[in-house]
C-alpha positions as CSV (number, residue, x, y, z in Angstrom):
1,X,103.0,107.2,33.4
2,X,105.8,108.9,33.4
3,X,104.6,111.3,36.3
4,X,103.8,108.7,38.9
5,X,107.0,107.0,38.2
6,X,108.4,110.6,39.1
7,X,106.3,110.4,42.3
8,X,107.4,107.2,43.2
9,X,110.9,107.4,42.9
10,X,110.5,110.8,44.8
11,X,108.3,109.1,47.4
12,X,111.0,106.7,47.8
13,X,113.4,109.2,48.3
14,X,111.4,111.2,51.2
15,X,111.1,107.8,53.2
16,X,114.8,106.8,52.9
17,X,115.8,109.8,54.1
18,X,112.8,109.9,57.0
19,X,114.1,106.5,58.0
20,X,117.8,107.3,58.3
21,X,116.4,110.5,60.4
22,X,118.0,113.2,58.0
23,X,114.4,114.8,57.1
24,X,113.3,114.8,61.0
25,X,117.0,115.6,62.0
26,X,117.4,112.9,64.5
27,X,120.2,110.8,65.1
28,X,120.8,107.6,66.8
29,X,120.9,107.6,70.9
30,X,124.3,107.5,71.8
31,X,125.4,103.9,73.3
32,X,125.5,103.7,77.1
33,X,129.1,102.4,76.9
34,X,130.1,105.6,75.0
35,X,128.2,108.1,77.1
36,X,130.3,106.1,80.2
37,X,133.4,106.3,78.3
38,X,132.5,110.2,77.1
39,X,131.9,110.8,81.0
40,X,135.1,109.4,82.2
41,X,137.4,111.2,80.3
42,X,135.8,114.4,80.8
43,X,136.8,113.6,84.6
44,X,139.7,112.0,84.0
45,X,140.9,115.7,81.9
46,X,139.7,117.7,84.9
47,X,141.7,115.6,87.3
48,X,145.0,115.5,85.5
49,X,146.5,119.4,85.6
50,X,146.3,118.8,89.6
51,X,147.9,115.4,89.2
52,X,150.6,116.2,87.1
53,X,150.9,119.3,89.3
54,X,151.6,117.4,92.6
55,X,153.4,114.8,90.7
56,X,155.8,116.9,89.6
57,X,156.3,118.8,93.5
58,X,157.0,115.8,95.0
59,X,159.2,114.3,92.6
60,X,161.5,117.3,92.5
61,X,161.3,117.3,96.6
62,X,164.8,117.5,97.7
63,X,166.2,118.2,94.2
64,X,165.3,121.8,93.8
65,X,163.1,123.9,95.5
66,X,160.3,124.5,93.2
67,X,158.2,128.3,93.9
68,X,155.4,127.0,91.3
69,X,154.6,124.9,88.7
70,X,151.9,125.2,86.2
71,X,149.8,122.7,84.2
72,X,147.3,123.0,81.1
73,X,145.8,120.5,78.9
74,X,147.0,121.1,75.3
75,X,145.2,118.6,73.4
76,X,143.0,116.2,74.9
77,X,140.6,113.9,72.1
78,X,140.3,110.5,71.3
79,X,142.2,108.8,68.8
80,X,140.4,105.3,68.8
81,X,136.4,104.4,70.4
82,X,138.3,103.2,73.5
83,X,141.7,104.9,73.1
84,X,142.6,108.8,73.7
85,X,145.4,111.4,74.1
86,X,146.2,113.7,76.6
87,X,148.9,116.2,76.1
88,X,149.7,118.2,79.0
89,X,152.5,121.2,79.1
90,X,154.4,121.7,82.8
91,X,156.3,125.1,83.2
92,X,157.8,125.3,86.3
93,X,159.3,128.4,88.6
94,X,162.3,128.3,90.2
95,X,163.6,130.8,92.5
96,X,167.1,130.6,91.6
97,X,166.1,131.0,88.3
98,X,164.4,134.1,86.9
99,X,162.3,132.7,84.6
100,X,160.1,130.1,83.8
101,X,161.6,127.1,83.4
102,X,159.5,125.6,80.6
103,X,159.2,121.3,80.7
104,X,158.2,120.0,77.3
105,X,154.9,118.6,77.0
106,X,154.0,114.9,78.4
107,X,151.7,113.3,76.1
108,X,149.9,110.4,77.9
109,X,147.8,107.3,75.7
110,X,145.1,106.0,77.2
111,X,142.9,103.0,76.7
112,X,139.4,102.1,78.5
113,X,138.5,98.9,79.2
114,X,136.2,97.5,81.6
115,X,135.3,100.7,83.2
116,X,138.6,102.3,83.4
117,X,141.2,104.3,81.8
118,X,144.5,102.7,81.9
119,X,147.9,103.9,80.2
120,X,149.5,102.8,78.0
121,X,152.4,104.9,77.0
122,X,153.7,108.1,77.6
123,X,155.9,110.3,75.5
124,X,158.0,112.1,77.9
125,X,161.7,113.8,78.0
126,X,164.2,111.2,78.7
127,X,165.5,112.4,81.8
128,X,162.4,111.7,83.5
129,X,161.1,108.4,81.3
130,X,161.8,106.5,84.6
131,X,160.0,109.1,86.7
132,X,157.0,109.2,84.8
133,X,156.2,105.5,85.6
134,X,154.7,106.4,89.2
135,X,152.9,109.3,87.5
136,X,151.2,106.8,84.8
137,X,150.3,104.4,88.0
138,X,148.7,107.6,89.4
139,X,146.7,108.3,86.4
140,X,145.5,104.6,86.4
141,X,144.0,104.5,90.1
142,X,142.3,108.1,89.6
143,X,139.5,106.6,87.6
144,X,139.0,104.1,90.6
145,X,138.5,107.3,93.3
């Protein structure tokens, strides 16, 4: 008796596990709506260095005449199932100047809904919190190109 109880707990064990797919080593598909989202923000991280990038020439037009400026992505993940972070770093070139001039980082929060990314905040420097506005509007219509 005690055998077959043995069995049967262990057969009970083998189809619990075959149902939540650890045995076969399946998981669940993935959602549609998270694949879309997953997609998105894949583009939305390859778009942004070159955004940022002309952002930044064009708002320092007729300020300072900038040789180059240089964008990478230092953190980009989600933080939410519809909410992310994108950290970018800026370092720009100056002729005047014989060095890098290094811009602390701009971390942007994002939110998708209804089939965009939108943004919600940014932390920024203070000197250019005002600035930054156009470049958050910029971020919002690049999901609708």
């Amino acid at each position: 008796m005690s055998i077959s109880r043995t069995v049967a707990v262990l057969a009970g064990v083998v189809v619990t596990l075959m149902l939540a797919g650890l045995i076969a080593g399946r998981t669940a598909p993935v959602p549609e709506k998270d694949r879309k989202v997953k997609t998105s923000f894949e583009a939305l991280q390859k778009k942004l260095p070159t955004m940022v990038c002309d952002w930044f020439k064009n708002e320092l037009d007729g300020w300072v005449e900038v040789k180059e400026v240089k964008t990478e992505i230092k953190l980009a993940r989600f933080t939410a199932p519809s909410d992310a972070k994108i950290t970018v770093s800026v370092s720009l070139k100056v002729p005047e100047i014989p060095f890098d001039f290094p811009h602390p980082h701009l971390s942007f929060y994002l939110h998708y809904y209804d089939g965009h990314w939108t943004t919600t905040r940014v932390d920024c420097p203070p000197k250019i919190a005002e600035a930054v506005v156009s470049l958050m509007l910029a971020i919002d219509r690049a999901g609708e190109k």
